[in-house]
N, C-alpha and C positions, 0 to 999 in steps of 0.2 A: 711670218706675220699671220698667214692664216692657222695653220698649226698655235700658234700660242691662241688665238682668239676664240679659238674651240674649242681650248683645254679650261679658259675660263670659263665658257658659258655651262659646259659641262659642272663644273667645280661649282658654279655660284647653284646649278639646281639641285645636285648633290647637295650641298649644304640647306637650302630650304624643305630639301625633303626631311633630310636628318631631325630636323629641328620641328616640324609635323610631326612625325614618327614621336619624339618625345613628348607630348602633347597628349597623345593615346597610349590606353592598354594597351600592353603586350598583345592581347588579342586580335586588337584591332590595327596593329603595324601593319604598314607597307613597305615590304619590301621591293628596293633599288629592281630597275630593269637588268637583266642580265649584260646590258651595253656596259650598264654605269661599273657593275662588279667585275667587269673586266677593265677597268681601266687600271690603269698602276696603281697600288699603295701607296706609293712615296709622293704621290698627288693629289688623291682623293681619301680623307677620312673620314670616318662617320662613327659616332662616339654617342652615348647616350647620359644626358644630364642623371644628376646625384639625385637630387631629389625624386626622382620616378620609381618607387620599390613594388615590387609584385605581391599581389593581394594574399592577407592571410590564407592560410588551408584551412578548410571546414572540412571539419568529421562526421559524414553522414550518418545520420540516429537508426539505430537498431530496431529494425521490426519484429515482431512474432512471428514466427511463422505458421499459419496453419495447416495442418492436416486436412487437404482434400482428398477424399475416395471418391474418384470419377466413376468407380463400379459399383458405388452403395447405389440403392434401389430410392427415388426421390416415395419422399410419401405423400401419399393421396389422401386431400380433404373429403369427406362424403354426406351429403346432405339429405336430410330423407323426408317425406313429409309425413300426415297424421297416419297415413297407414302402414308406415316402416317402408316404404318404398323407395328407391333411389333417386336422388336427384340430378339431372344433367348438370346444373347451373342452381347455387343460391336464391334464394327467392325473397326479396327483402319484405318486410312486414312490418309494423307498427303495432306497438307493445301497450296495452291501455293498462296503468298501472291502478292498482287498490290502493285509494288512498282509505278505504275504512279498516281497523284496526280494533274497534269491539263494535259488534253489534249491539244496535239499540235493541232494548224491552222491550219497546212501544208495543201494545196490543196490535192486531190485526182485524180483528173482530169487532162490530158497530156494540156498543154501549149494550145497548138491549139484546139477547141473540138469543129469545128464545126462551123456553121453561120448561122445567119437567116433572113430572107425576112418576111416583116411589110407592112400593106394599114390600114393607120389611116381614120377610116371611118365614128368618133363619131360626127361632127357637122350634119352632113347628117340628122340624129336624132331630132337634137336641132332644124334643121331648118325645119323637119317639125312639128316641134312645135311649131313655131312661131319664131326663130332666125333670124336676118337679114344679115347677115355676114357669112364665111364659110373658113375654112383650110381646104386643103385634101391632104396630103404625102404620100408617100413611105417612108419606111427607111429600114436600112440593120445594121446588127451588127454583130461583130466577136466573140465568145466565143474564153477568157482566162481563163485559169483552172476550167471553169464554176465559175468564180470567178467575172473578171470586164469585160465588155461588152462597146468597143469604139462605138458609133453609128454616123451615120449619117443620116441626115432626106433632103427632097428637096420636096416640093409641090409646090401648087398654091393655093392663099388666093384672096377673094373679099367680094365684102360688096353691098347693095342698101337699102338703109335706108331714109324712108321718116317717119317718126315721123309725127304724127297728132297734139300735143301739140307748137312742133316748126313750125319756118317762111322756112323752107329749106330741100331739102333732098340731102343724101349725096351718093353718089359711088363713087365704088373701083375696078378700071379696075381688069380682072383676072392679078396678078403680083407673080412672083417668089419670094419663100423663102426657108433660108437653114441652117443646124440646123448641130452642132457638139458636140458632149458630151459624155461623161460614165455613165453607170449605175453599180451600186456593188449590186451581187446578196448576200442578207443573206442566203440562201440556199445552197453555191457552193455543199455543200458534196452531196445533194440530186438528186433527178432526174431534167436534164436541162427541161424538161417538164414545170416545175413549178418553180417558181422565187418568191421572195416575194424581192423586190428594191427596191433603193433609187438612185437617180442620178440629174444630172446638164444638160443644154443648155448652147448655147450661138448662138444668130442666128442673121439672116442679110435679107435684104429686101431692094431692091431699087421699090416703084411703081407709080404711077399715080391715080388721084382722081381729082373729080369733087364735086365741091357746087351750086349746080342750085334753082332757084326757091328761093331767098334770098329774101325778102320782108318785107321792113322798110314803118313804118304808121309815117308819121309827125300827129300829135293831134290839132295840133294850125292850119294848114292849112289845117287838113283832106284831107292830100294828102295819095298815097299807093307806094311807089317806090319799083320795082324789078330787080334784076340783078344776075348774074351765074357767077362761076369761073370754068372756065375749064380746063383740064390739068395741075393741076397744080404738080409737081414733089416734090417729100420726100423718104426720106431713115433711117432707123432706126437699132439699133444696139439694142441688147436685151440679155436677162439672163434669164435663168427656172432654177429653184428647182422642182422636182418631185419625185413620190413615186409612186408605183403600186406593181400589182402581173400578173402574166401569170397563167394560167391552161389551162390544156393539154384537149380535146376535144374528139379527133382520129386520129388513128395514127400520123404522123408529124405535124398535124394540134391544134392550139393551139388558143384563144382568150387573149387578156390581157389590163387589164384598168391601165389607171394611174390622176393622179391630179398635177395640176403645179401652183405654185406661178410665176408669170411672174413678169421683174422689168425693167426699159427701162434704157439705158446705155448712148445713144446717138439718137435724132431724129432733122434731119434738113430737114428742106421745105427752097424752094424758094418762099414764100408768107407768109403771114405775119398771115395765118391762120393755126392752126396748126393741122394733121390727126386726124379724130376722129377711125379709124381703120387701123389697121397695117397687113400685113399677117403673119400668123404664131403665130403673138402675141395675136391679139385679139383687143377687144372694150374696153371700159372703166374700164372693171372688171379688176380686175389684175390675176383673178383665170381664171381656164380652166379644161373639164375633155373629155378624149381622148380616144377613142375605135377600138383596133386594132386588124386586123386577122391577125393572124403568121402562117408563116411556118419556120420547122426547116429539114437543111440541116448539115448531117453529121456530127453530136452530138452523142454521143457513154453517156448509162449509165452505170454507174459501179458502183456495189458493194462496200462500205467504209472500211469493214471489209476484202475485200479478194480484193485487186486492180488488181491486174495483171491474175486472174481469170476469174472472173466475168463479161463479158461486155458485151452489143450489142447495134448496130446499131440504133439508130429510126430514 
């Protein structure tokens, strides 16, 4: 009696556990106490329902492998500052960026900046080295934002030319000439000292001229005939293109050359021959080059970077 009543109570938890056991994974089974798995077979079974199948097999994914060298040398970042120097540690900083991408034109220079007094002195030169002919001006110019430069010019031109080839020689009473134009300094930002320009004329000249000593040879009667014209009047209206530079010397005192394409606009005489020299303009060349002392009057230079700073007097 006791004996069978303990082979049930056995048997009835045997079977409750059985029936948990099917319930979980494989993994997670519980297996019987070693009492229970010794008891008979022919008494105790334990059996696992149909429906409980063991979970698919997963193929674990294929990695790369990489190549580590645990004996490669790590490399080192090196930070240096404005003087090539090493740095312990990065040193962060704040980067102000440019947003301007052209510089403006805008002049630097006040409106008015100044004016200057000119003695063009370069035929003086030419003629003594042999030139027949001669210009000598004054001029005066106004600096605008050391930008463009109104000039005006006024001298006195003559000539005395006797050619040894020709029958005749020619003169050119001293006679007035006068000269209006701009010049555009490329420089304006720089020191008015120095100019590197480009500019125009336009000039005027009423004067007098003589042809003496004219001498026609008849061949057939081996005669010689000579004769002169005197006084005779012309006026001429003219155009320059020119280019130069100015540099500074000492203190206000400056030198400056220029080169001129001259072009004639309008010349009338009252004779029927026409000037071989004009003043101002020149002889036959149409070219010219011009050498002047300057002085500068009340030109202030300034600094581009600091305008309202920076200035002085020369």
């Amino acid at each position: 009696m006791t004996r069978t009543l303990i082979i049930l109570i056995f048997s009835f938890l045997a079977t409750a556990g059985t029936n948990a056991a099917a319930l979980l994974p494989d993994s997670l089974a519980v297996q019987a106490p070693d009492s229970v798995a010794a008891l008979p077979t022919d008494s105790v079974t334990v059996s696992q329902p149909d429906s409980v199948t063991k979970p698919a097999h997963r193929t674990p994914r294929k990695s790369t492998p990489v190549d580590i060298d645990d004996d490669k040398p790590r490399e080192i970042l090196h930070f240096y500052d404005k003087h090539g120097n090493a740095l312990a540690e990065p040193v962060r900083f704040l980067a102000v960026l440019d947003t301007v991408t052209k510089p403006k034109s805008k002049p630097v220079y006040p409106l008015f900046n100044g004016w200057t007094l000119g003695v063009n002195f370069g035929d003086a030169i030419f003629m003594a080295a042999g030139q027949k002919h001669g210009s000598f001006d004054i001029w005066a110019d106004v600096s605008l934002h050391n930008w463009f430069f109104p000039v005006v010019e006024a001298g006195v031109g003559f000539a005395d030319n006797k050619p040894e080839e020709n029958n005749y020689s020619y003169t050119t009473r001293p006679s007035f000439y006068a000269k209006v134009g701009m010049n555009y300094n490329f420089m304006y930002k720089s020191d008015p000292a120095y100019q590197v320009f480009a500019g125009f004329r336009v000039g005027f000249s009423s004067f007098k001229y003589d042809v003496d000593n004219v001498t026609i040879t008849d061949g057939y009667w081996d005669q010689t005939q000579s004769f002169s014209m005197k006084g005779l009047k012309a006026s001429a209206v003219y155009g320059e293109i020119l280019a130069g530079i100015k540099v500074k010397i000492v203190g206000n005192f400056s030198l400056g050359w220029n080169a001129r394409w001259h072009m004639k606009f309008k010349v009338s005489s009252k004779s029927s021959s026409e000037p071989w020299f004009i003043p101002g303009y020149g002889a036959s060349s149409p070219f010219s080059f011009s050498l002047s002392a300057i002085w500068r009057f009340g030109q202030k230079r300034i600094d581009p970077d600091d305008p309202g700073i920076s200035s002085n007097t020369l």
